[in-house]
C-alpha positions as CSV (number, residue, x, y, z in Angstrom):
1,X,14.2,125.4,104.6
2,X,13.8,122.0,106.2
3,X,16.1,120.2,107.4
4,X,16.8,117.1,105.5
5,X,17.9,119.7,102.8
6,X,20.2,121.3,105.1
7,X,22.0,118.0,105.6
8,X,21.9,117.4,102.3
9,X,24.0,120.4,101.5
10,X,26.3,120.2,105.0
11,X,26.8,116.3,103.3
12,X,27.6,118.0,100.1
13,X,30.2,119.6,101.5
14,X,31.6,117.4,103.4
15,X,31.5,115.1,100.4
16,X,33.8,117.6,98.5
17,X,36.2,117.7,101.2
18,X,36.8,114.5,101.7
19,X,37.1,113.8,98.1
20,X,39.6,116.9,97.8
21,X,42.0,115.0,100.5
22,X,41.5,111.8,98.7
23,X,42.6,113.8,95.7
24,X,46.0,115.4,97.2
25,X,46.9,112.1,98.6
26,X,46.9,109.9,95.7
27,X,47.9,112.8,93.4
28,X,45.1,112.9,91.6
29,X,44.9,116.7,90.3
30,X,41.0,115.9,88.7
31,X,39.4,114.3,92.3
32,X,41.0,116.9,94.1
33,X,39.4,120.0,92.0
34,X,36.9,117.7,91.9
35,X,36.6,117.8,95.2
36,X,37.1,121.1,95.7
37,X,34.1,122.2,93.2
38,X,31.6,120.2,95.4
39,X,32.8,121.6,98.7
40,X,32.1,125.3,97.6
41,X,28.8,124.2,95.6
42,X,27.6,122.7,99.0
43,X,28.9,125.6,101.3
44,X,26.9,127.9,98.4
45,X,24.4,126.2,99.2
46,X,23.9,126.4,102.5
47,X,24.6,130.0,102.3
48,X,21.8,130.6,100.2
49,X,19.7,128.5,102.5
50,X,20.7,130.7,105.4
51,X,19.9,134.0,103.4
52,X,16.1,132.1,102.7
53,X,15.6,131.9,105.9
54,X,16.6,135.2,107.1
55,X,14.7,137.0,104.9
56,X,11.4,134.4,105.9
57,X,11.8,135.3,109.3
């Protein structure tokens, strides 16, 4: 995997996460599942990334 896609999922993620807090602070139930959706589709992600690589090497 190269590694402008790995910082393209670790930014995923970190996307998500800040969008989840943005979420509980203003009380906004939608951002924060939201937010919470893109954090674990980015952490997947990279998991599945790091299971690639594994198996190449």
């Amino acid at each position: 995997m190269n590694v402008g896609k790995k910082m393209a999922h670790t930014a995923e993620a970190v996307r998500g996460s800040a969008k989840k807090a943005l979420g509980r602070v203003t009380g906004n139930r939608r951002m924060q599942a939201e937010g919470h959706g893109d954090k674990v589709k980015g952490n997947t992600k990279q998991s599945g990334s790091k299971i690639k690589d594994a198996f190449r090497h």
